[in-house]
DRENLUM-457770 format. One line per 3 residues: for each residue x negated, y, z of C-alpha. Coordinates in steps of 0.25 Angstrom, whole numbers, plus 5000, padded with zeros to 4 digits. Layout:
X:Y:Z; ...
This chain:
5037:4346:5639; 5034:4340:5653; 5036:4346:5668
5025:4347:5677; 5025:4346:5692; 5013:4340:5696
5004:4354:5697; 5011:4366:5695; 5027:4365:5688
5025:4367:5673; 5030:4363:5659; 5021:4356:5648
5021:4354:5636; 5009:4348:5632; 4998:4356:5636
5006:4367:5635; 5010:4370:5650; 5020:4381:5657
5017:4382:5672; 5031:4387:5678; 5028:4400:5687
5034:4399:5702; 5047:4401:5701; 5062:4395:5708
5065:4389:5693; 5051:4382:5695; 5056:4377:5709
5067:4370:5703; 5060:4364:5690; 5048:4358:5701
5062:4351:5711; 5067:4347:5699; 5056:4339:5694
5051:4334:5704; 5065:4325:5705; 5065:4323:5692
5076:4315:5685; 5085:4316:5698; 5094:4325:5703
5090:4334:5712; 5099:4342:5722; 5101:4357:5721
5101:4360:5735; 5085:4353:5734; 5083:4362:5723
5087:4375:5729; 5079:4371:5739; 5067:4368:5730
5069:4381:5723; 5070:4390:5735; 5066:4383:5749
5073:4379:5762; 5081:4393:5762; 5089:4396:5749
5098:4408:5745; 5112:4408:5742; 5112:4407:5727
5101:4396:5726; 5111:4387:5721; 5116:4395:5708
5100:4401:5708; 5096:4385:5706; 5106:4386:5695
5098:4398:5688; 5086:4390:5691; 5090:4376:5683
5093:4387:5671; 5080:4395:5670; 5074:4382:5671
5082:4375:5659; 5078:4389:5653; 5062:4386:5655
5064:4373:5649; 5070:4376:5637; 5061:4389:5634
5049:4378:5636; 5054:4366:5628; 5057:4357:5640
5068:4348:5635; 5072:4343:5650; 5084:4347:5658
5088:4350:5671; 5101:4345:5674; 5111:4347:5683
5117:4335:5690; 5126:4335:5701; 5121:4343:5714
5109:4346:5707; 5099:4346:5696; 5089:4336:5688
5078:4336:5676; 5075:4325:5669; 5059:4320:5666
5050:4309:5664; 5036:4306:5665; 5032:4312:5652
5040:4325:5657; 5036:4326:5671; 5021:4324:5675
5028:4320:5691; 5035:4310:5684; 5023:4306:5674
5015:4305:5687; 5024:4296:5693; 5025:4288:5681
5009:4285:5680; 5007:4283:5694; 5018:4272:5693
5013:4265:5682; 4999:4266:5687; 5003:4257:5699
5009:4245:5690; 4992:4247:5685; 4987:4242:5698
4981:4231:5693; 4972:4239:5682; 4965:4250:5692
4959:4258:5682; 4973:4258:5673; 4979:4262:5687
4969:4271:5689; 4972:4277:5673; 4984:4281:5675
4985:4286:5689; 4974:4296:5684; 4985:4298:5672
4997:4301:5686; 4987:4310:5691; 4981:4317:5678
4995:4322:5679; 4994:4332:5691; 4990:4346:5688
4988:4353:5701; 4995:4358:5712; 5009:4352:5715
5020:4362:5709; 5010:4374:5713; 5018:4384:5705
5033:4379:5712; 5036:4386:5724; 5046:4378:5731
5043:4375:5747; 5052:4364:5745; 5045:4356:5735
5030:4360:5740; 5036:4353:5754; 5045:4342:5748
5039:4339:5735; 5024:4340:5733; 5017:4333:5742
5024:4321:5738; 5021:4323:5724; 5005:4326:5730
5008:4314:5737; 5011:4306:5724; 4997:4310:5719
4990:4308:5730; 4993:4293:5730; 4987:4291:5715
4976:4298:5719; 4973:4289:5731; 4976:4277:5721
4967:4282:5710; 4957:4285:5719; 4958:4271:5724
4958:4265:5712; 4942:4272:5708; 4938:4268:5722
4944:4252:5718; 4938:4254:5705; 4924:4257:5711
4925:4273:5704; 4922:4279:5718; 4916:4292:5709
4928:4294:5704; 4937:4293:5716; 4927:4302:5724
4932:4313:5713; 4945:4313:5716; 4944:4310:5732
4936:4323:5735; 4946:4331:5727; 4958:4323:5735
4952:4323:5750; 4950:4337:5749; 4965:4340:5744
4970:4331:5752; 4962:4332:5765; 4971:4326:5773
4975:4312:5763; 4967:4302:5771; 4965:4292:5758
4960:4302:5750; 4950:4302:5761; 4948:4288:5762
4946:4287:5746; 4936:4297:5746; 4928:4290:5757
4930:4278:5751; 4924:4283:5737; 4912:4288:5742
4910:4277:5753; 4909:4268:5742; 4901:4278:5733
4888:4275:5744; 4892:4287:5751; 4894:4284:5764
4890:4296:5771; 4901:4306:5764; 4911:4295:5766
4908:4296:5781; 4908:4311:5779; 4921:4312:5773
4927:4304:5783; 4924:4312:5794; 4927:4325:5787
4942:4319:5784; 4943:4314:5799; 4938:4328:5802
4950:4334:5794; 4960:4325:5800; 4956:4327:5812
4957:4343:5812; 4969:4345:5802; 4977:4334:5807
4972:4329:5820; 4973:4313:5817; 4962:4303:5813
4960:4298:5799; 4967:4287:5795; 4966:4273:5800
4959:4269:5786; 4951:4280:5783; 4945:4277:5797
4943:4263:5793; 4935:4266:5780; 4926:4274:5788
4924:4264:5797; 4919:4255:5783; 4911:4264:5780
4904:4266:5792; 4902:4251:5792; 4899:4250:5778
4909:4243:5775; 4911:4238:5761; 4925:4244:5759
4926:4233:5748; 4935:4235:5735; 4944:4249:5735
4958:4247:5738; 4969:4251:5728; 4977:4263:5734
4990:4265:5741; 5002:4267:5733; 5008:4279:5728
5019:4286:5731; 5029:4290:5719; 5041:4297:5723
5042:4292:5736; 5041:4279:5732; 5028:4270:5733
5023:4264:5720; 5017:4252:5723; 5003:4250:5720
4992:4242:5727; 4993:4243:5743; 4982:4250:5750
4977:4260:5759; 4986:4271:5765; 4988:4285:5762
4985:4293:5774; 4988:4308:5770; 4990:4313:5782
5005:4315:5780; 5008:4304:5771; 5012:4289:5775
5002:4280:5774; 5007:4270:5763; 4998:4257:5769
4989:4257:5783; 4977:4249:5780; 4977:4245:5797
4971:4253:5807; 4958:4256:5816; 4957:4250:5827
4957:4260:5839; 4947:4262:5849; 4953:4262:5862
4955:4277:5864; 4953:4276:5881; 4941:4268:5878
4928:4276:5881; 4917:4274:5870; 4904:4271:5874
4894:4270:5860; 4881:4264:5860; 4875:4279:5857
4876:4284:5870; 4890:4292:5870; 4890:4306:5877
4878:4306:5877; 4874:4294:5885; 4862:4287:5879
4858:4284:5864; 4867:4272:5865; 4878:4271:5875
4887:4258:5880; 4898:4252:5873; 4909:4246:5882
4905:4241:5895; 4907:4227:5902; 4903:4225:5918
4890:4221:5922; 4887:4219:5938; 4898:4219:5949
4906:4231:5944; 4920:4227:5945; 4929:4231:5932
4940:4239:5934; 4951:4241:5923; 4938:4240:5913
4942:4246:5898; 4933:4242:5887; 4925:4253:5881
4925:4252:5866; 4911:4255:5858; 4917:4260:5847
4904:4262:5842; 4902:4248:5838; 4904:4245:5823
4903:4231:5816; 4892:4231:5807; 4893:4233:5792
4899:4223:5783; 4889:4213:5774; 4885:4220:5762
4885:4235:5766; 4873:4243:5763; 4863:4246:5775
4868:4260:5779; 4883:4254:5776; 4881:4249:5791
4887:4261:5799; 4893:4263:5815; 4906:4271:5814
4907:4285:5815; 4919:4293:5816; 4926:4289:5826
4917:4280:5834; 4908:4283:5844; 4893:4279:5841
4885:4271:5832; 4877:4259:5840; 4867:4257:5831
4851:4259:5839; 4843:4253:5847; 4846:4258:5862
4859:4247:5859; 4860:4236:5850; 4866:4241:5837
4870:4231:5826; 4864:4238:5814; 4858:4252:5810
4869:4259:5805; 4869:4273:5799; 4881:4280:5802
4890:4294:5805; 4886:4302:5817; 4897:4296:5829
4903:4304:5840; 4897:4301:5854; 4910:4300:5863
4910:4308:5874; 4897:4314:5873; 4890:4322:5885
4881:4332:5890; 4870:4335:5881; 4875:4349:5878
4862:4359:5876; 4855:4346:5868; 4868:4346:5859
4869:4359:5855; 4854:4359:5852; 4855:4350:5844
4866:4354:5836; 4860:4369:5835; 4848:4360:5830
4855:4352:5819; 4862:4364:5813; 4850:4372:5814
4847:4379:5799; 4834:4372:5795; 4823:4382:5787
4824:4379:5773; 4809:4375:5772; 4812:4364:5782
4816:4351:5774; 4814:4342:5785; 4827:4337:5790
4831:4343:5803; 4827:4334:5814; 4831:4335:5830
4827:4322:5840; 4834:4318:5849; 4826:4310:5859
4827:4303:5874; 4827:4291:5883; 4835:4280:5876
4849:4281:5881; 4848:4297:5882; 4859:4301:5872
4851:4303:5860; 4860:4298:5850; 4872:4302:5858
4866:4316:5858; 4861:4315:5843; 4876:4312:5838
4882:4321:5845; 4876:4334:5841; 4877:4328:5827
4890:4327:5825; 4892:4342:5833; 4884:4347:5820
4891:4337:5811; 4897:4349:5802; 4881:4353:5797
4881:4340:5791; 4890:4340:5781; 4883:4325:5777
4885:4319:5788; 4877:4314:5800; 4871:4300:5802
4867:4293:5813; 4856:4284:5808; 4851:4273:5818
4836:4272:5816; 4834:4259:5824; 4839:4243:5820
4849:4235:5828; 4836:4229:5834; 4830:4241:5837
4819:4243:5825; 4817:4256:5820; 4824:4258:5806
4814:4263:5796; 4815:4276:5789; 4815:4273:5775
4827:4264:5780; 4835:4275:5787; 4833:4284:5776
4840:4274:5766; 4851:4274:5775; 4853:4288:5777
4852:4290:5764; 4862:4279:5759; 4871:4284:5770
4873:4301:5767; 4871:4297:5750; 4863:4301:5741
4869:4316:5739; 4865:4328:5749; 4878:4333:5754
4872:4341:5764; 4866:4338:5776; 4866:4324:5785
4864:4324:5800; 4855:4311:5804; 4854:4304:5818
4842:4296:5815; 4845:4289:5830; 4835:4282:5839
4822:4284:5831; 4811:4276:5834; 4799:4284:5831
4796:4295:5823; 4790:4286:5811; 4804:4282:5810
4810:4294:5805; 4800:4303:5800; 4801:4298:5787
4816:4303:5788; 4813:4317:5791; 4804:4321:5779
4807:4333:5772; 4818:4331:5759; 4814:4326:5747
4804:4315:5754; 4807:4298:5754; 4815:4295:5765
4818:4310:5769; 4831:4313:5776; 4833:4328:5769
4841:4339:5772; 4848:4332:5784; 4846:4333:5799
4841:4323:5808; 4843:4318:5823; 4835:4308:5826
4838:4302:5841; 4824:4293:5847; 4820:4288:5860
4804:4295:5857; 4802:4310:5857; 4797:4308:5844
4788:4319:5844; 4780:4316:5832; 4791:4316:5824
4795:4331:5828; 4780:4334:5827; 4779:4331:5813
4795:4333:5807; 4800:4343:5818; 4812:4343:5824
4818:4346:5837; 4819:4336:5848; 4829:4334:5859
4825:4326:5871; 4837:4320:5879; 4836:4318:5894
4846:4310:5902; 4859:4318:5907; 4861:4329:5916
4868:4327:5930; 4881:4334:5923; 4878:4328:5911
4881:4314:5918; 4892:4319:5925; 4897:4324:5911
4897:4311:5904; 4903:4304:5915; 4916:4313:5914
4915:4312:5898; 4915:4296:5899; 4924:4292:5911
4933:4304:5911; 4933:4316:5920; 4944:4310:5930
4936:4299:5934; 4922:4306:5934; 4928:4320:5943
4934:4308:5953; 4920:4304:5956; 4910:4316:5953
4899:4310:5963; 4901:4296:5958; 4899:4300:5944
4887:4308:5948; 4880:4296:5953; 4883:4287:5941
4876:4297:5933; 4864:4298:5942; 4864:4282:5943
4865:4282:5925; 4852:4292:5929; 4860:4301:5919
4856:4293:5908; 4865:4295:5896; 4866:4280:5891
4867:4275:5907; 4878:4284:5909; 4887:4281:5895
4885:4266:5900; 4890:4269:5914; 4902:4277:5909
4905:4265:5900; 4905:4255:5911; 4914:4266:5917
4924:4267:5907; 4927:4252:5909; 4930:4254:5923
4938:4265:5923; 4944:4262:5938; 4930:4260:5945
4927:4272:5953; 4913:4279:5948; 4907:4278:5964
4910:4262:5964; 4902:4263:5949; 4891:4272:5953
4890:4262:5965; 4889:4251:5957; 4879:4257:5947
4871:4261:5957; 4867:4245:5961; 4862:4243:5947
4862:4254:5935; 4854:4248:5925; 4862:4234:5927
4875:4242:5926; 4873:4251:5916; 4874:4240:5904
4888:4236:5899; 4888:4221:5899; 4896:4219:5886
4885:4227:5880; 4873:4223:5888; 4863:4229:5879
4870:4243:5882; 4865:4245:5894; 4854:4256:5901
4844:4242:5903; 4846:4238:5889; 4845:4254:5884
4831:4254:5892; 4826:4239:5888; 4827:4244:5872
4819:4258:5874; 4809:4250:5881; 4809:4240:5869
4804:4249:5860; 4792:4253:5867; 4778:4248:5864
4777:4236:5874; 4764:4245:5882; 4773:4258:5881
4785:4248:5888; 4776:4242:5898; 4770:4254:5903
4783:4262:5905; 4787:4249:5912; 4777:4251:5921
4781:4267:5923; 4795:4264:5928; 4792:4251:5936
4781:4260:5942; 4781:4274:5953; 4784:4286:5946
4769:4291:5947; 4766:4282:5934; 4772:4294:5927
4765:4305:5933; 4753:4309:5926; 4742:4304:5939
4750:4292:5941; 4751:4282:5953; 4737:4283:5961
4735:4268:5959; 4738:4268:5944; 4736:4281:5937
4745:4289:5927; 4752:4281:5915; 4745:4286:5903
4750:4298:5898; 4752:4293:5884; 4762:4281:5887
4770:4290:5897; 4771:4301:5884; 4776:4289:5877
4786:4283:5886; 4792:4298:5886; 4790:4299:5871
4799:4285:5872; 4811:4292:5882; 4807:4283:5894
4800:4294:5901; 4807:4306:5904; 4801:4321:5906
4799:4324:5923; 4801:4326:5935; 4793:4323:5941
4782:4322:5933; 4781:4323:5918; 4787:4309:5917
4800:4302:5924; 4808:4288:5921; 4822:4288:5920
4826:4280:5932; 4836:4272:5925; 4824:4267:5914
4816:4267:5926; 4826:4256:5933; 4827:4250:5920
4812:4246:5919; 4812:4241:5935; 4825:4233:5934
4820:4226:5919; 4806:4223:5930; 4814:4218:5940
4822:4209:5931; 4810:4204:5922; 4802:4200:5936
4814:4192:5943; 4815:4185:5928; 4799:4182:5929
4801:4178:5945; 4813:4168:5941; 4804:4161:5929
C-alpha cells in the first residue's frame, strides 16, 4: 500500500486505488504526509485542518481526526502508523510508500547522471511519470493550497525545465516542443518555459513562430504584469533576430528539493514571475531612456529613412549636445547562418536600416518594428488599416495588395509599418518587413524574396502573414509574388504592402490593388512632429520659430526628422537661433556629419541614381530651369518638355501634382539639383 499526494490524496495498492473524498480527516492525512518522517506540530495541523480561525474544540477534534484515520487505514490494509510524539504527531514513509518522496528520490539520483543525459533524462521522465494531476485537488485546506503546493508545483517544474533542456541538448527539439506548449500555456507567466519553447522551435527552422511567440509572451507580461520579459528571453530574441547560431543547448538550472538545491549543471535562471531566479546569465545593455531615437526608416512618419544620431556640420555651436542613439543598428549575422537568418531586431527597437535611401549593411528580413514617435498621417492610416482588414471575396485568391507610393524621403515605409502593426492582431502569422533592394542598391529578384519569406514564416500555413515588400523597384519585381495560390513563387493567402518610389501603375492594372500616394506634410502636421520629437515645452516656447523651421524643411517628412535630430543634440539652442541658422544653408545643414550619407542631399543624389541617365539629365535640366518647362506650352524660346519624360519623372516621385500647373518641384529637390550645379561647375572651374 502507498500514499499519494502528488494529484489528488489517495491510497493504492497496486492498481487498485481509493481516492479519499474531501473531508477534515483527509486535511490531516495530506499535512502529515507532506512532513513525512518528522514531527509536526498540532497547532500547524489545527490550522491545516480548519484555517486561520479554529473553534474551541479543534484540539480534542484533532484527537478524533488521528482516530478515524488509524481506522481508514486498518480497514484498507495500510500497515503505517501515525504516531503521537511530543507536541504533536508523525507518520512514517519511504519512497516506495510515498510517490513525494519516491519523486524526491529520482530526481536526486537523476542528478548524480549528469554525465549520461539520456540516463538523466530516463529517469527524470521516471520523477515525473509519477505526478497524477492536480496538486491535492480533493484536499480542502486554504493552508496547504497557500503554504504547500506551489512549492511542490515548484519542485516539478524544475524537472521539467531540466528534461526539456536535456531533448534540446540532445538535438530532440520534437519532443521538447511536446511538452513546452503544454507547460507555456499552464504556466503563462514561467518565463523559461518560454524561453525553451522558443528555443525548440528556433532550432526547428521556425523562426517566424519563434518570433511569434516571443512577442505573444511580452504581450502577456506586459498586460498581466506590467514588466518586460526577462533579461535572457530578450537576449535569445535578439539571436534569433540576428540569426545567430545559439550553438550547443545548455544543461538546465538546478532543481529545488525541499527547499534545498540539488546541484546539477549551472545554467540559465528560472524567471517565473515570482520565483528567485537561481543564476542570471548578464543582462542587456540599456538604451539610454532620455535619448530620442532617430531610425533610418524615417520615424513619425518623416521620410522612408530617417537620421540616426547627429554630429555638427557648419558654424552651429553645440550646446550641452547628448547623443541620439540608432538603435536600430544591428551587427550583421554571425558566419555560417542561413540567408534569411540575417535579421534587424524587432521588439524593442525602432526600425530596420536595410534599403536603398540609406546604406544598409545587408537585406534582412525581419518582424515589423514600431516607428517611435509617429506623426500625422491620420486619414492615410486608418485607410489603410480599414484596407488590410477588409474581408476579401472568396473567388479572389490573389493576395491582398495596398501600395504605398511617393517622393523618396516621404514616409512610405514609416507609414507602411505603422498601420501594420495597428492591424497586427489579423495576422496571427506574423508580419514581415521584407527589404526588396541590396546593400548597394540593386533590386532583389523575386524568386530570391520568395525563398526568404518562405524560409522565414515555415513551411506550415498557420494563418495569415502580413508582408511589407519595402522600396520596390518596378513592377517586374514583384509580380511574380503576387500570383494567385498554388503558383511557383506565389505568396498565397497573405496580405501585401509594398512601399516604392513609382506609381506602379502597371502593376495595379494587371494584379489590382489599392494605392496610396503620399505628399509632404500639412502645416499642422509639421507643427505636430516637431512637439512629438523635441517635446511640447520647448516647441509652445517658440511656436513662430517652430513654424518657420518646418517651412524651411518645406514640410518634407525626412528633412524634418533630420532637423529634430540635430535638435535633440542641442537641447539649449533656442529654435529662432536654429531656424536662423538653417535658413543660410538647408541642404548643407540638414546631413548629420557622423552619418554623412543621411542627409537630404545624399536622400536626393540616390533617387536621381536610379534613373536612366536621359531621364536624370532632363529633370536636371527641369529644376535648373523657369518653372515654365513644366507647363504644357513651355518657355517661348524653348517649347514644352515632352510630355512623356515629365509623365515619367511623376511616375518617379520627383514631380509633384500642381499648382500651378499640372506639374511643380519640390523646392528643396529643386535646391538640391542647383547647389549639386553650382558645386560640380566651381570643381570644373578649379581644374
Amino acid at each position: 500500500m502507498r500514499f499519494q499526494l502528488l494529484g489528488p490524496l489517495a491510497l493504492a495498492d497496486g492498481t487498485d486505488t481509493v481516492v479519499l473524498q474531501p473531508s477534515k480527516p483527509a486535511n490531516l492525512l495530506a499535512a502529515l504526509l507532506l512532513h513525512a518522517n518528522s514531527a509536526v506540530s498540532a497547532e500547524y495541523l489545527q490550522r491545516a485542518i480548519w484555517g486561520e480561525e479554529q473553534p474551541a474544540t479543534a484540539k480534542a477534534a484533532l484527537q478524533t481526526c488521528v482516530l478515524r484515520l488509524r481506522r481508514l487505514f486498518s480497514r484498507h490494509g495500510v500497515t503505517t502508523s501515525i504516531e503521537a510524539v511530543p507536541g504533536g504527531y508523525r507518520i512514517t514513509a519511504a519512497p516506495p510508500t510515498l510517490d513525494l518522496l519516491g519523486f524526491r528520490d529520482r530526481v536526486r539520483r537523476a542528478a548524480g547522471l549528469d554525465r549520461e543525459p539520456e540516463a538523466e533524462l530516463c529517469a527524470l521522465r521516471d520523477a515525473l511519470a509519477l505526478w497524477q494531476g492536480s496538486l491535492l485537488a480533493n484536499v480542502r485546506s486554504v493552508v496547504l493550497h497557500r503554504d504547500e503546493v506551489p512549492r511542490l508545483a515548484e519542485e516539478r517544474l524544475r524537472a521539467v525545465e531540466r528534461v526539456c533542456d536535456l531533448l534540446l541538448g540532445l538535438g530532440r527539439c520534437g519532443e521538447a516542443l511536446v511538452d513546452l506548449w503544454t507547460a507555456t500555456r499552464v504556466h503563462p507567466g514561467h518565463e523559461r518555459f518560454h524561453e525553451q519553447l522558443i528555443e525548440a522551435l528556433y532550432r526547428s527552422g521556425r523562426q517566424a513562430q519563434a518570433l511569434a511567440e516571443y512577442r505573444r509572451v511580452k504581450g502577456y507580461l506586459l498586460e498581466e504584469l506590467g514588466v518586460d520579459p526577462s533579461p535572457s528571453l530578450r537576449r535569445l530574441e535578439l539571436s534569433i533576430l540576428r540569426g545567430e547560431d545559439l550553438g550547443p543547448a545548455g544543461p538546465a538550472a538546478p532543481h529545488v528539493i525541499r527547499g534545498e538545491t540539488v546541484p546539477l549543471p549551472a545554467t540559465r535562471p528560472s524567471t517565473d514571475r515570482g520565483a528567485v531566479p537561481v543564476t542570471d546569465r548578464g543582462a542587456v545593455p540599456a538604451t539610454d531612456p532620455g535619448a530620442s531615437p532617430v531610425t533610418d526608416r524615417g520615424a513619425a512618419a518623416a521620410g522612408d529613412r530617417g537620421a540616426p544620431p547627429v554630429g555638427d556640420r557648419g558654424a552651429l555651436p553645440v550646446a550641452h549636445a547628448a547623443p541620439v542613439t540608432d538603435r536600430a543598428a544591428v551587427p550583421a549575422a554571425a558566419p555560417g547562418t542561413t540567408p534569411v537568418a540575417a535579421r534587424v531586431a524587432a521588439a524593442g527597437t525602432d526600425a530596420p536600416a536595410a534599403g536603398t535611401d540609406a546604406p544598409a549593411a545587408a537585406s534582412r528580413i525581419g518582424p515589423v518594428p514600431a516607428v517611435p514617435h509617429f506623426t500625422g498621417r491620420a486619414a492615410e492610416t486608418a485607410a489603410m488599416a480599414a484596407r488590410l482588414t477588409a474581408t476579401s471575396p472568396p473567388e479572389d485568391d490573389r493576395p491582398l495588395t495596398v501600395l504605398v507610393s511617393g517622393a523618396p524621403g516621404i514616409g512610405k515605409s514609416a507609414l507602411a509599418q505603422h498601420a501594420a502593426r495597428l492591424v497586427r492582431d489579423a495576422f496571427p502569422a506574423g508580419q514581415l518587413l521584407v527589404p526588396m533592394t541590396r546593400a548597394d542598391g540593386e533590386p532583389r529578384p523575386a524568386d530570391e524574396v520568395a525563398a526568404d519569406v518562405a524560409a522565414t514564416l515555415g513551411a506550415s500555413g498557420e494563418g495569415r502573414a502580413l508582408l511589407i515588400l519595402d522600396d520596390v523597384i518596378d513592377a517586374d519585381q514583384v509580380r511574380p509574388l503576387l500570383t494567385p495560390r498554388g503558383e511557383a513563387g506565389a505568396l498565397p493567402g497573405h496580405a501585401v504592402v509594398v512601399t516604392s518610389r513609382m506609381g506602379l501603375g502597371g502593376l495595379i492594372a494587371t494584379h489590382g490593388g489599392w494605392v496610396q500616394r503620399l505628399t509632404t506634410f500639412t502645416e499642422a502636421e509639421s507643427y505636430a512632429l516637431l512637439l512629438t520629437a523635441l517635446g511640447a515645452e520647448r516647441v509652445e516656447a517658440e511656436p513662430r520659430a517652430a513654424h518657420r523651421l518646418a517651412a524651411l524643411c518645406g514640410h518634407f517628412p525626412a528633412a524634418l526628422r533630420i532637423l529634430t535630430a540635430r535638435l535633440l543634440t542641442r537641447p539649449g539652442l533656442r529654435l529662432a537661433d536654429a531656424a536662423d541658422w538653417l535658413g543660410e544653408d538647408p541642404l548643407a545643414r540638414l546631413t548629420l556629419t557622423d552619418s554623412p550619407d543621411h542627409s537630404v542631399d545624399g536622400l536626393f543624389d540616390r533617387a536621381l541614381g536610379r534613373l536612366d541617365p536621359r531621364l536624370s539629365e532632363a529633370f536636371t535640366h527641369l529644376a535648373q530651369g523657369p518653372p515654365a518647362l513644366l507647363d504644357d506650352q513651355g518657355p517661348e524660346d524653348e517649347g514644352p518638355v515632352p510630355e512623356a519624360v515629365r509623365e515619367r519623372l511623376a511616375d518617379a516621385g520627383l514631380l509633384e501634382d500642381g499648382p500651378p500647373g499640372p506639374y511643380r518641384i519640390h523646392d528643396l529637390l529643386r535646391a538640391h539639383v542647383r547647389r549639386t550645379a553650382r558645386i560640380r561647375d566651381r570643381r570644373t572651374e578649379k581644374v
